[in-house]
Steps between C-alpha positions, in 0.01 A plus 500: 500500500660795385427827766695799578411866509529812738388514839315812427282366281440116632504592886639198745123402614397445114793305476465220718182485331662392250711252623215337672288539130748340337635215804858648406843276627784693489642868633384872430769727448447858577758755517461887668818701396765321686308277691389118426209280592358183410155348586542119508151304363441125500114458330460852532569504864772744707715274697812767478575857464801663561632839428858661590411548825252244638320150426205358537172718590718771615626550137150423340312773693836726381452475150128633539646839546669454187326777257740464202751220349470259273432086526518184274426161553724196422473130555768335744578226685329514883634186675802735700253776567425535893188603568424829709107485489335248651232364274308488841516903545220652289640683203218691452493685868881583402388667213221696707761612726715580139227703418489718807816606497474633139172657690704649728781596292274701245325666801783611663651650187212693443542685815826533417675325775843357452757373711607868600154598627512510861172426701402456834221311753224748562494298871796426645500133606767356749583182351268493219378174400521583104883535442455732267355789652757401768770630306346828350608727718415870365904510400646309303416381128261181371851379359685465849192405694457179286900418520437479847238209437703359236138481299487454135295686282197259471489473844561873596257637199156366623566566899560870412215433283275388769602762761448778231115372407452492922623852499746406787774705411576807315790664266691725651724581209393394185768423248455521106768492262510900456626446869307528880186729472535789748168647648450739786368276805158716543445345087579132622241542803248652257550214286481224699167616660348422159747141521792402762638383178694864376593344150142377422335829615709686288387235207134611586572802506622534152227273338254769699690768323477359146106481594454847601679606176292300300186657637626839503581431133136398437345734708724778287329388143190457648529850611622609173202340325255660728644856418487419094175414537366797709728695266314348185151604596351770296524851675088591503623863586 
């Protein structure tokens, strides 16, 4: 069976589709810029993945956040291949889990958080019982907060994710690439009263905006077709 194609376009969900479909034995190549990673099938079944960095599910749920690259398919011999998931462990609820973290990743990114944004608990809690809003401390950055944890991404992604939607901690200093937005601390508190979140509010805050010009746009012709038409009736003087 001849398959290959961009990541972009055939997304990792759609193919292991595929490889079910078509009860594939052999290895799926795909390749990221530098990086390697093969998916390991036997009747169209994941028994091993394994990227640079990690094996097994660890690696599988890693590739999800894969947006670009390329893959191909090839036929090989299985017999030395060890296997890393059980065929015991439900492949589907791995893929759930897959999915969340792309979730996750897409929401976060459209808030504009990255690993430089720097957030804090809006409760303090002594020896917190979620480890991440243990180590978000007001101070330092997403980036060193995590090293501390020594979490991955697809692990890190949908617990930020989840305290986020809860609206259990807020951004102190949101980072985008044009560098840390500054705002006077009487604009942050006027923010978050509309959301404790300061980079959504200022998300709703333009899409209000864009509204208001739009009607002010439409209320200007309508205005302007009022006048013409007061302006076209017949003088009876």
């Amino acid at each position: 069976m001849q398959l290959s194609g961009e990541l972009s376009k055939v997304n990792l969900p759609n193919l292991v589709q595929l490889a079910r479909n078509g009860e594939l034995n052999g290895k799926i190549c795909l390749t990221r810029g530098v990086h390697t990673a093969f998916i390991y099938v036997e009747k169209g079944r994941i028994f091993h993945v394994e990227t640079d960095t990690a094996e097994g599910r660890q690696a599988f749920l890693e590739l999800f956040l894969w947006e670009d690259g390329t893959f191909s398919y090839v036929e090989c011999p299985l017999k030395h291949v060890p296997m890393t998931i059980s065929p015991d462990e439900s492949l589907d609820k791995i893929m759930r889990e897959g999915m969340a973290c792309v979730e996750a990743k897409e929401y976060l990114s459209a808030l504009g958080i990255s690993k430089n944004t720097i957030l804090k608990p809006l409760i303090y809690q002594d020896g917190a019982d979620n480890q991440l809003l243990a180590v978000l401390d007001g101070k330092r950055n997403l980036a060193k907060a995590i090293d501390e944890l020594g979490w991955v991404e697809h692990e890190w992604m949908p617990a930020l994710h989840a305290v986020l939607k809860e609206q259990q901690i807020v951004i102190v200093e949101p980072v985008y690439e044009s560098g840390p937005l500054k705002l006077p601390d009487w604009v942050i508190s006027r923010l978050q009263q509309d959301n404790p979140d300061v980079s959504q509010a200022i998300i709703d805050l333009v899409i209000w905006s864009d509204r208001i010009k739009c009607w002010l746009y439409q209320a200007d012709a309508d205005l302007e077709r009022v006048i013409g038409a007061i302006e076209s009736v017949p003088d009876k003087k």
